[in-house]
PDB file with SEQRES, HELIX, SHEET and CRYST1 records, atoms N, CA, C and O in Angstrom:
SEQRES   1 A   62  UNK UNK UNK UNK UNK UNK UNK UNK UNK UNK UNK UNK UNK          
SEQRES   2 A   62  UNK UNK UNK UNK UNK UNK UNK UNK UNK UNK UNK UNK UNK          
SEQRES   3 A   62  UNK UNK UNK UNK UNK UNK UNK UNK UNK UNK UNK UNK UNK          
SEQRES   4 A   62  UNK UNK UNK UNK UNK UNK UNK UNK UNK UNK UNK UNK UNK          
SEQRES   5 A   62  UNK UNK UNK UNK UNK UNK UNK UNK UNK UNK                      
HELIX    1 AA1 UNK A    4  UNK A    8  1                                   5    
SHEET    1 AA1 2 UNK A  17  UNK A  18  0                                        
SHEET    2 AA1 2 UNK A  25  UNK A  26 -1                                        
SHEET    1 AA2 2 UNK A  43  UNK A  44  0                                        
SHEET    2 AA2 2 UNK A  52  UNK A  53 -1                                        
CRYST1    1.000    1.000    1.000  90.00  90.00  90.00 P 1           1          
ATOM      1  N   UNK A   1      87.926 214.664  16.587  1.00  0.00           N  
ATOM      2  CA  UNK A   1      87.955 215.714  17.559  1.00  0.00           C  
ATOM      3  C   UNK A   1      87.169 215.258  18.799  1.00  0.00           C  
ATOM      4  O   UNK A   1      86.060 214.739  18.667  1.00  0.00           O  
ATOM      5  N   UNK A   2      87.802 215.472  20.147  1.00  0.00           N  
ATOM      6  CA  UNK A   2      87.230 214.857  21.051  1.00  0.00           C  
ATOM      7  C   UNK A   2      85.667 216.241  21.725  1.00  0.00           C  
ATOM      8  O   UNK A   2      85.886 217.435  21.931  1.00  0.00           O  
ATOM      9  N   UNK A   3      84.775 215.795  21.841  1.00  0.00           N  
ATOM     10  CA  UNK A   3      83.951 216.079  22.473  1.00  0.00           C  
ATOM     11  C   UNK A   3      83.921 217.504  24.010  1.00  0.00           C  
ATOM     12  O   UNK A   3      84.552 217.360  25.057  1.00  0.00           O  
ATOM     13  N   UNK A   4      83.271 218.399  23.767  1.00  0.00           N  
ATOM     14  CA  UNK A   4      83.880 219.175  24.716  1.00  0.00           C  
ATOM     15  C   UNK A   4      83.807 218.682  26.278  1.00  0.00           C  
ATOM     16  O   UNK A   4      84.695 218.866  27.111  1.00  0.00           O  
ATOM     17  N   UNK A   5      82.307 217.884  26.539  1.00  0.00           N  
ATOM     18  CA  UNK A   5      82.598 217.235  27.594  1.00  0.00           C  
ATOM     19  C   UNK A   5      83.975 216.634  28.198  1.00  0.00           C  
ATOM     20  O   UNK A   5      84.564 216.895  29.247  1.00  0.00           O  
ATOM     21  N   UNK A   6      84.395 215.349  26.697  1.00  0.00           N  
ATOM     22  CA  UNK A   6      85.978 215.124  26.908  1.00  0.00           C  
ATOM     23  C   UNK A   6      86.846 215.386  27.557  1.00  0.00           C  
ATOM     24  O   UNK A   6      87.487 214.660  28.317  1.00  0.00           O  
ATOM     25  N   UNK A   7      86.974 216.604  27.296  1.00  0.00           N  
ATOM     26  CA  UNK A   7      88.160 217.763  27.191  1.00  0.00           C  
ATOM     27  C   UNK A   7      88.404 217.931  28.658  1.00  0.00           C  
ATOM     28  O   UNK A   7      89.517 218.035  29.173  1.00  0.00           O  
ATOM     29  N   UNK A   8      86.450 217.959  29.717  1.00  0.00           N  
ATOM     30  CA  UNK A   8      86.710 218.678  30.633  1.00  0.00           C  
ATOM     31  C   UNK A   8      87.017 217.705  31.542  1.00  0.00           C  
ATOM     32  O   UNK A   8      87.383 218.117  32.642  1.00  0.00           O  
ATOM     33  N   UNK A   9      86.947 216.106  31.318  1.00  0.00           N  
ATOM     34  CA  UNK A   9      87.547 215.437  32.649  1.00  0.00           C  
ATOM     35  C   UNK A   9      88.564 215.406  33.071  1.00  0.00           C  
ATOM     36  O   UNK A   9      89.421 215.463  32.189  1.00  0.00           O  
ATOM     37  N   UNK A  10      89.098 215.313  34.459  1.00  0.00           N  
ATOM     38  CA  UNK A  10      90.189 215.458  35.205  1.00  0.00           C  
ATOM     39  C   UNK A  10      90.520 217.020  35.540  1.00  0.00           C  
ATOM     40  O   UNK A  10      91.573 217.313  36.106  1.00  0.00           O  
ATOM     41  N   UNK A  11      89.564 218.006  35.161  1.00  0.00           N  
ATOM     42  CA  UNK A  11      89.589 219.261  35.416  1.00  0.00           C  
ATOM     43  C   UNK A  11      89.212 220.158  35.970  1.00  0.00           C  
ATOM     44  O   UNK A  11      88.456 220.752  35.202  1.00  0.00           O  
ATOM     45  N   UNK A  12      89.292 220.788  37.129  1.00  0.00           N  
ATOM     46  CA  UNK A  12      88.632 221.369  37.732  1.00  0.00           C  
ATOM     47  C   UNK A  12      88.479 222.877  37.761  1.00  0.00           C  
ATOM     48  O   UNK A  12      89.285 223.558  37.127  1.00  0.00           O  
ATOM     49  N   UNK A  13      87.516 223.440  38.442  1.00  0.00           N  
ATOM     50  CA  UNK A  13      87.069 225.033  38.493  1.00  0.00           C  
ATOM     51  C   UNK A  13      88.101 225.922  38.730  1.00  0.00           C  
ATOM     52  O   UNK A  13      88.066 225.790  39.953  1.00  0.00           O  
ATOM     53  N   UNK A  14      88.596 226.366  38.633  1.00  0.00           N  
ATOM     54  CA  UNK A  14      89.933 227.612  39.408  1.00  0.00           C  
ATOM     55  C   UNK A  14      88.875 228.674  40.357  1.00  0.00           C  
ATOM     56  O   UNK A  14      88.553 228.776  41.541  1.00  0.00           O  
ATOM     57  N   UNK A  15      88.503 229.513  38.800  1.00  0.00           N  
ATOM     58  CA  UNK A  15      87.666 230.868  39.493  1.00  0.00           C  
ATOM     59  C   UNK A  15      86.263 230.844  38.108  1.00  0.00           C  
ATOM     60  O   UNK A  15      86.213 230.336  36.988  1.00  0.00           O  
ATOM     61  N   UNK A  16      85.373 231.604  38.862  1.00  0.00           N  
ATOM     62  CA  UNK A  16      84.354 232.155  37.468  1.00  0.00           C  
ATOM     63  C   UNK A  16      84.151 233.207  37.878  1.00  0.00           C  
ATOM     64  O   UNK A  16      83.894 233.525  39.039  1.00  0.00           O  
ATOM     65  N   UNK A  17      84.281 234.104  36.611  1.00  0.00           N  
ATOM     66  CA  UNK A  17      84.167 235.426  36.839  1.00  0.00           C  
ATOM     67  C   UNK A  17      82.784 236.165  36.110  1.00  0.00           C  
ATOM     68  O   UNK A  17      82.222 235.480  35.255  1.00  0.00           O  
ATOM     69  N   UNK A  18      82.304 237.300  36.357  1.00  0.00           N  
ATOM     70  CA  UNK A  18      81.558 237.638  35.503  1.00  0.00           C  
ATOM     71  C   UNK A  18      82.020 239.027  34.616  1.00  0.00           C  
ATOM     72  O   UNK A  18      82.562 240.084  34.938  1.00  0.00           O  
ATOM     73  N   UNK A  19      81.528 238.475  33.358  1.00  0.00           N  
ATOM     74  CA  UNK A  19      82.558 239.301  32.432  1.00  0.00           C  
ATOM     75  C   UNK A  19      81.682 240.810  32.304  1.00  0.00           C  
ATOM     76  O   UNK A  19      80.719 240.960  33.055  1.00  0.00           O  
ATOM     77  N   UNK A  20      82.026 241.839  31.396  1.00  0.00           N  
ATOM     78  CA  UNK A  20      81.606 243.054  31.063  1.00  0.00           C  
ATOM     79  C   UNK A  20      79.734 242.452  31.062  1.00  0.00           C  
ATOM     80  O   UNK A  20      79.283 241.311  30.964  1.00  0.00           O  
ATOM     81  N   UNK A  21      78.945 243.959  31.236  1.00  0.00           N  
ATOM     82  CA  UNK A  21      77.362 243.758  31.538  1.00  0.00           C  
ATOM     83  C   UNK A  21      76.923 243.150  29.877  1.00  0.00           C  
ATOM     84  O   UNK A  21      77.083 243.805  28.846  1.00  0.00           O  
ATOM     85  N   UNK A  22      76.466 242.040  29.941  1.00  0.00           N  
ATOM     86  CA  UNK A  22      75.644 241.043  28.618  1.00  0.00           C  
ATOM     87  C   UNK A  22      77.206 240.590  27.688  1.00  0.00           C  
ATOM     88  O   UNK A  22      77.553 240.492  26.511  1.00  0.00           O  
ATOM     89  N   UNK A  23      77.722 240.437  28.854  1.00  0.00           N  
ATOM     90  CA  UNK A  23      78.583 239.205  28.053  1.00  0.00           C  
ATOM     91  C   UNK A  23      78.790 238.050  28.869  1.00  0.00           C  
ATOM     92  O   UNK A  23      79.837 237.467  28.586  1.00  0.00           O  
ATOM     93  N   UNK A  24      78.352 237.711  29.477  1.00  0.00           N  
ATOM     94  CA  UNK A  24      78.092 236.123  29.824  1.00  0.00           C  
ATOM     95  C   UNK A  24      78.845 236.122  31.192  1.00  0.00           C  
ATOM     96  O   UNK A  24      78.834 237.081  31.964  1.00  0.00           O  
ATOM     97  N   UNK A  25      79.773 234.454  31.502  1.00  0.00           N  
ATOM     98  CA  UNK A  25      80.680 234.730  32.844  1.00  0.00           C  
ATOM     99  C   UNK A  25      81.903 233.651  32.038  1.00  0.00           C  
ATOM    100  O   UNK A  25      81.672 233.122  30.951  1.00  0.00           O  
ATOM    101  N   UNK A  26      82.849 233.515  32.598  1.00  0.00           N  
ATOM    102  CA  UNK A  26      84.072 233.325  32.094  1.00  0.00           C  
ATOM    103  C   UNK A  26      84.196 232.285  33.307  1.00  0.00           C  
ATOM    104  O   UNK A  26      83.733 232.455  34.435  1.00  0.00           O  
ATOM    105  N   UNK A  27      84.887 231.211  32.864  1.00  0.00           N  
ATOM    106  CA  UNK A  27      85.245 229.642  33.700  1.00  0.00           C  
ATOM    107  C   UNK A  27      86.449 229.392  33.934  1.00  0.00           C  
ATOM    108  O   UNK A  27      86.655 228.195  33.736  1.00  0.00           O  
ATOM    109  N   UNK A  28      87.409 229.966  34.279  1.00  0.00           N  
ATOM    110  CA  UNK A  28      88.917 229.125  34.523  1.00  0.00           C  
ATOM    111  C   UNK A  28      89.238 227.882  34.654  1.00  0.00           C  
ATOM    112  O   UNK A  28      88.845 227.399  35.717  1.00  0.00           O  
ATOM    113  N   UNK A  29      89.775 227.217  34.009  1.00  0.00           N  
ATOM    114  CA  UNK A  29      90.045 225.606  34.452  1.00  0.00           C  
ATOM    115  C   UNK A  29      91.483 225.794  35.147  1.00  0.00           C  
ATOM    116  O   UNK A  29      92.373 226.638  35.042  1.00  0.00           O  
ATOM    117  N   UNK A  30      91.357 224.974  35.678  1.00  0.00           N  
ATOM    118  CA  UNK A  30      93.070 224.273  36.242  1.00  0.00           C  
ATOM    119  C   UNK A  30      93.907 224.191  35.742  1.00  0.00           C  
ATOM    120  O   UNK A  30      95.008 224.523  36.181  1.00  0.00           O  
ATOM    121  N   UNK A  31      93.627 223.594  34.350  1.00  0.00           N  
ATOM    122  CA  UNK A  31      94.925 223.808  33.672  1.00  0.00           C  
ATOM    123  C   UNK A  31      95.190 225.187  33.060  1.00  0.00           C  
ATOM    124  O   UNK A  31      95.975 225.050  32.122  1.00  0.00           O  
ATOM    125  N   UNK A  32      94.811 226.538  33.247  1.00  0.00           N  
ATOM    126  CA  UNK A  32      94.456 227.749  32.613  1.00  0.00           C  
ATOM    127  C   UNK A  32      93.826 228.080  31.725  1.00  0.00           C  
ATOM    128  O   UNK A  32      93.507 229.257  31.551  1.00  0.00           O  
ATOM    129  N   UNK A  33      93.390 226.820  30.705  1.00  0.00           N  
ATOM    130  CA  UNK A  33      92.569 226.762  29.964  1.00  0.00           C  
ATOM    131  C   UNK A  33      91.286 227.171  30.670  1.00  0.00           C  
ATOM    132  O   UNK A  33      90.989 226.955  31.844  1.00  0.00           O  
ATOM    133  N   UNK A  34      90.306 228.047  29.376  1.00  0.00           N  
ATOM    134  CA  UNK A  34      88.681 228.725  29.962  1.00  0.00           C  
ATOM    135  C   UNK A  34      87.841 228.534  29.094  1.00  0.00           C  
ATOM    136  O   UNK A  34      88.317 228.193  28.011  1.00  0.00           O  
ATOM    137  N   UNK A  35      86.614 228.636  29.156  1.00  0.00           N  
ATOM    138  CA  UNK A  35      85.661 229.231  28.053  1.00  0.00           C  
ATOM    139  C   UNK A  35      84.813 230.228  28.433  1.00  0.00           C  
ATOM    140  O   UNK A  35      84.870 230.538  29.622  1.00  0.00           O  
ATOM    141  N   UNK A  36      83.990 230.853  27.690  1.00  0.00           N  
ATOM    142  CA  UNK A  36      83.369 231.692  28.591  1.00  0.00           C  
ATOM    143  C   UNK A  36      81.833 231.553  28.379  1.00  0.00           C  
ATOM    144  O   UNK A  36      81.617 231.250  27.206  1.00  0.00           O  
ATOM    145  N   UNK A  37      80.735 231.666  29.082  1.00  0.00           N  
ATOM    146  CA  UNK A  37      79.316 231.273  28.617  1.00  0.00           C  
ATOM    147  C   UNK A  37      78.612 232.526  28.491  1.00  0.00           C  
ATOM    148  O   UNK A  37      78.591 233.484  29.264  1.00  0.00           O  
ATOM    149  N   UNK A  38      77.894 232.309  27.098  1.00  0.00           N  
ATOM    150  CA  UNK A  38      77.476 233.914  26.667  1.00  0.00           C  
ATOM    151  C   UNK A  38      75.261 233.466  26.635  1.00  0.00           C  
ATOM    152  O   UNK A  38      74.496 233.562  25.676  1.00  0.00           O  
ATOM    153  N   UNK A  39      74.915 232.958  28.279  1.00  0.00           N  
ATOM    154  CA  UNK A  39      73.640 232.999  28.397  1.00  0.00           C  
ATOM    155  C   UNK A  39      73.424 233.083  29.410  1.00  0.00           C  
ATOM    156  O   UNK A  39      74.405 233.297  30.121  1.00  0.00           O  
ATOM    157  N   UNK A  40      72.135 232.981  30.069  1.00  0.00           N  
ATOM    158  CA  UNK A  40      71.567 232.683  31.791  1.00  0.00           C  
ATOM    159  C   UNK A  40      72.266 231.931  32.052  1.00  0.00           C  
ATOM    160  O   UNK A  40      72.589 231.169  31.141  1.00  0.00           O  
ATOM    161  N   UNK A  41      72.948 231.698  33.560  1.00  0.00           N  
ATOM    162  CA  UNK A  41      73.696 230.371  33.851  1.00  0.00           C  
ATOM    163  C   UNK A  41      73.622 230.468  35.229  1.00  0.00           C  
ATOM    164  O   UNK A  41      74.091 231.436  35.828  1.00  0.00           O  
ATOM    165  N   UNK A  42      73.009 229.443  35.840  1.00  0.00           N  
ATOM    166  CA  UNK A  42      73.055 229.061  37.426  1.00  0.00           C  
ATOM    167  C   UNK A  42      74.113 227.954  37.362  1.00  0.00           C  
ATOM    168  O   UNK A  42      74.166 226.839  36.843  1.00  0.00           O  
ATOM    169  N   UNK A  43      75.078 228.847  38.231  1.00  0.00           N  
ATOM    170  CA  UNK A  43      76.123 227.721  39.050  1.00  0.00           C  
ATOM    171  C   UNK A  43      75.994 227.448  40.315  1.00  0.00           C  
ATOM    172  O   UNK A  43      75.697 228.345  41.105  1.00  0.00           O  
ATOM    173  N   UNK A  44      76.238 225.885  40.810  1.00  0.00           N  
ATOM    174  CA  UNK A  44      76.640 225.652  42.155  1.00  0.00           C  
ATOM    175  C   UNK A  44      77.587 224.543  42.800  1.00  0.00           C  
ATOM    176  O   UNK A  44      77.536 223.314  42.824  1.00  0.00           O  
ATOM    177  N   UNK A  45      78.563 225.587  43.364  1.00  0.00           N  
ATOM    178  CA  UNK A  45      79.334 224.709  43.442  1.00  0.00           C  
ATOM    179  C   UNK A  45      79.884 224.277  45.306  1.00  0.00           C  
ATOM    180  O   UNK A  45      79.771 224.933  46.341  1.00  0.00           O  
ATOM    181  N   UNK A  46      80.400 223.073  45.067  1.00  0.00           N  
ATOM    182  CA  UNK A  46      80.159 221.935  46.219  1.00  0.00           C  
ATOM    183  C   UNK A  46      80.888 222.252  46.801  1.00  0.00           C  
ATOM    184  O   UNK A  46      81.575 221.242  46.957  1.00  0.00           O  
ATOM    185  N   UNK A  47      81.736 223.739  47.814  1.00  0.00           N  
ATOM    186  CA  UNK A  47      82.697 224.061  48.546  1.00  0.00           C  
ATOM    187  C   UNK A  47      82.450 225.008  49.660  1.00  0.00           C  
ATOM    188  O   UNK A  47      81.456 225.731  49.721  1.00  0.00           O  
ATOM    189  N   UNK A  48      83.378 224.971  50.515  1.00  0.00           N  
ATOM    190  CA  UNK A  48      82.667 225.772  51.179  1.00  0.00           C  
ATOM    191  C   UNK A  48      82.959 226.796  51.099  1.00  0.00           C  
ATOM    192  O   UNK A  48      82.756 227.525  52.070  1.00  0.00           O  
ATOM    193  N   UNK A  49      83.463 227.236  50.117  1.00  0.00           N  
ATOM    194  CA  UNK A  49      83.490 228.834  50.265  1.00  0.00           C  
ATOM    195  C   UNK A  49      82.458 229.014  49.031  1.00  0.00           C  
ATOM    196  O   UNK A  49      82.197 230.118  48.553  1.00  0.00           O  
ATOM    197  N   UNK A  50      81.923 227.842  48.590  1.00  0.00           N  
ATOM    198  CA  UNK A  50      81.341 228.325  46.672  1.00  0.00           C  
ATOM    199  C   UNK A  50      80.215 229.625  47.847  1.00  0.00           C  
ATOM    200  O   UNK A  50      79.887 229.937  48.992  1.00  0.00           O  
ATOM    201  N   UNK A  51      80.055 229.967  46.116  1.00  0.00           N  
ATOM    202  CA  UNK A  51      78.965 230.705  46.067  1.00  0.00           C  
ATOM    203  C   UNK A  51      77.668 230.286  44.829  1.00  0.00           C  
ATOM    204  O   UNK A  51      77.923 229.663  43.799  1.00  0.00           O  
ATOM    205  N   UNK A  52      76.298 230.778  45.207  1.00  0.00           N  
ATOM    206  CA  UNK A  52      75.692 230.421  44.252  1.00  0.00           C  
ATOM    207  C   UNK A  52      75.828 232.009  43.210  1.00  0.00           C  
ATOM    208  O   UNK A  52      76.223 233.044  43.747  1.00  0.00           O  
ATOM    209  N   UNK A  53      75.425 231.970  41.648  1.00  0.00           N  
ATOM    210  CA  UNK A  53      75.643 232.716  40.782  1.00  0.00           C  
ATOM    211  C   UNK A  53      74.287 232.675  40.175  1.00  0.00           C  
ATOM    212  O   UNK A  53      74.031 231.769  39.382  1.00  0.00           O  
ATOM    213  N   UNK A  54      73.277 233.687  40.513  1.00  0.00           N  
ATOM    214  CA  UNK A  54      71.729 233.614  40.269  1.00  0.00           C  
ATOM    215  C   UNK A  54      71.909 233.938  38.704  1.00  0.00           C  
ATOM    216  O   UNK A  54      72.990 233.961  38.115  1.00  0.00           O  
ATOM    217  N   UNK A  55      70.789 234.155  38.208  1.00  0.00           N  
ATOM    218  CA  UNK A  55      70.632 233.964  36.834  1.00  0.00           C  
ATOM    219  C   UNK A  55      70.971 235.694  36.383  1.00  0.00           C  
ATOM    220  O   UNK A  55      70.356 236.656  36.841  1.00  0.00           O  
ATOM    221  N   UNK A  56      71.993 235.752  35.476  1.00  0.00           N  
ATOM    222  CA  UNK A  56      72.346 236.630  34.884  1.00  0.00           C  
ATOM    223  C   UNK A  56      71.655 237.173  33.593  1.00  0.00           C  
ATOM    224  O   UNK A  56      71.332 236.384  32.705  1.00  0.00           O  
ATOM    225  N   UNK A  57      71.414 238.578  33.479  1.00  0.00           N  
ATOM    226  CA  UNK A  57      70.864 239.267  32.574  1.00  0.00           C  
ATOM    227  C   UNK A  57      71.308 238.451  31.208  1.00  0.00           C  
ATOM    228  O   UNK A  57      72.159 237.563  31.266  1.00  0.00           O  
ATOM    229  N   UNK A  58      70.657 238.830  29.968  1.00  0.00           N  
ATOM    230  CA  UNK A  58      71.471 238.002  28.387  1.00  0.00           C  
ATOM    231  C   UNK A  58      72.120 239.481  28.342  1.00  0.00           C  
ATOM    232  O   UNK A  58      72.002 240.543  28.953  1.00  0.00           O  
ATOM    233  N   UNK A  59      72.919 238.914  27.208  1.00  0.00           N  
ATOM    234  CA  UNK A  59      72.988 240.358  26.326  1.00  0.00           C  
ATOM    235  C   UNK A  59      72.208 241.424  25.403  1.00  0.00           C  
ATOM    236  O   UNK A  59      72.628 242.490  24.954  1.00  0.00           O  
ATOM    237  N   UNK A  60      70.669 240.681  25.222  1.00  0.00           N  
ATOM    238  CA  UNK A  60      69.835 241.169  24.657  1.00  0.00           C  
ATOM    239  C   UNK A  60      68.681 241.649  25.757  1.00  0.00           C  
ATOM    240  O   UNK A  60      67.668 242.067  25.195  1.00  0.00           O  
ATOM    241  N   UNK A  61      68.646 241.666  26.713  1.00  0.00           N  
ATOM    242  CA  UNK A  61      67.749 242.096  28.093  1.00  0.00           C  
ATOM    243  C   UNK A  61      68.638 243.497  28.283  1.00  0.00           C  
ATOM    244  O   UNK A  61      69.751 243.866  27.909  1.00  0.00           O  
ATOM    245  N   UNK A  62      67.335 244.193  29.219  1.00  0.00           N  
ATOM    246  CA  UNK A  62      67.816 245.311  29.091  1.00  0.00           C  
ATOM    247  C   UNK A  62      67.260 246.264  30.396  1.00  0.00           C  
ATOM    248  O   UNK A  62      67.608 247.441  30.493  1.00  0.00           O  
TER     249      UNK A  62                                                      
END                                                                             
């Protein structure tokens, strides 16, 4: 089984969304394939329209 890093070369960002309050944010890839991350997560990304995504509540914060 290849490695999830693996998986993600040659792939890029679509959209990230942030999902329902303490469930993480959700990643679109290019190929429509996603995952979604269920912790704190600072993104930044290298465009000019990115935006930065400050550190999000857990699901156990309150």
């Amino acid at each position: 089984m290849r490695s999830f890093a693996d998986r993600l070369i040659g792939k890029s960002i679509k959209k990230i969304e942030i999902g329902e309050p303490g469930y993480g944010i959700v990643v679109s890839l290019s190929d429509d394939a996603g995952f979604a991350i269920y912790t704190e997560v600072t993104a930044c990304l290298s465009d000019e329209n990115a935006r930065t995504i400050d550190v999000l509540p857990s699901a156990t914060s309150k």
